[in-house]
C-alpha positions as CSV (number, residue, x, y, z in Angstrom):
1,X,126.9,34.8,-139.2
2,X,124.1,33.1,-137.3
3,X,122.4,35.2,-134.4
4,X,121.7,34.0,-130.9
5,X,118.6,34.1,-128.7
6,X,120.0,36.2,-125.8
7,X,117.5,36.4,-122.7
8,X,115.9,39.9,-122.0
9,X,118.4,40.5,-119.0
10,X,121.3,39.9,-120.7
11,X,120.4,41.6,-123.7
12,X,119.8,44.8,-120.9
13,X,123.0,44.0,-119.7
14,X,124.7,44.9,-123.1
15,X,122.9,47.6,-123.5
16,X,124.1,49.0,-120.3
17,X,128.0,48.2,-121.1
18,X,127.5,49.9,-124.2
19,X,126.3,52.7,-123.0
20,X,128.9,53.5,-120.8
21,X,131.0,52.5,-123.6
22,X,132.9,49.8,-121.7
23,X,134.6,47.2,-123.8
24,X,134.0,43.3,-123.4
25,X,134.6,39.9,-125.6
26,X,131.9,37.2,-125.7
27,X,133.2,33.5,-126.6
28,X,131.4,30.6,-128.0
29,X,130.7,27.5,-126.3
30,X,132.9,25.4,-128.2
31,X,135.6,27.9,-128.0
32,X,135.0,28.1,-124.1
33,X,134.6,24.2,-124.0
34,X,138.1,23.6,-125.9
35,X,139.9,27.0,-123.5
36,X,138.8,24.9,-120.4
37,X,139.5,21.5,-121.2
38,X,143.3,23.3,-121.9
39,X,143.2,24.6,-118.4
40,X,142.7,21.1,-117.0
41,X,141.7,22.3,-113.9
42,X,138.9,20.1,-111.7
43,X,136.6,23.3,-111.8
44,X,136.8,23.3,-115.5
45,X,136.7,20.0,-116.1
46,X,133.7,20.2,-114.2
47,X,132.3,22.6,-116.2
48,X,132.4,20.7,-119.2
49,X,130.1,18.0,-117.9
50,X,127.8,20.3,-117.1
51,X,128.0,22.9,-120.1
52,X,128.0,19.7,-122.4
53,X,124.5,18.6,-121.3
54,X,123.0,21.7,-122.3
């Protein structure tokens, strides 16, 4: 399974759901690319442009 490079803050972030043991999902980008371009909304749409450049 191949590892990301989180930033500092949201690595602290995690650590501060866990600890209050709250429950969350994290999605890949393609997986979050291909959910919005389902929703076919503007703002998603939009968002694809832009999360594609990266």
């Amino acid at each position: 399974m191949a590892t990301a490079q989180l930033p500092q803050d949201f690595k602290e972030f995690l650590k501060l759901l866990n600890e209050e043991q709250l429950e969350y999902l994290m999605i890949n980008l393609p997986d979050l690319l291909k959910n919005k371009k389902a929703a076919d909304r503007h703002k998603d749409l939009d968002d694809i442009e832009h999360l594609s450049q990266k």
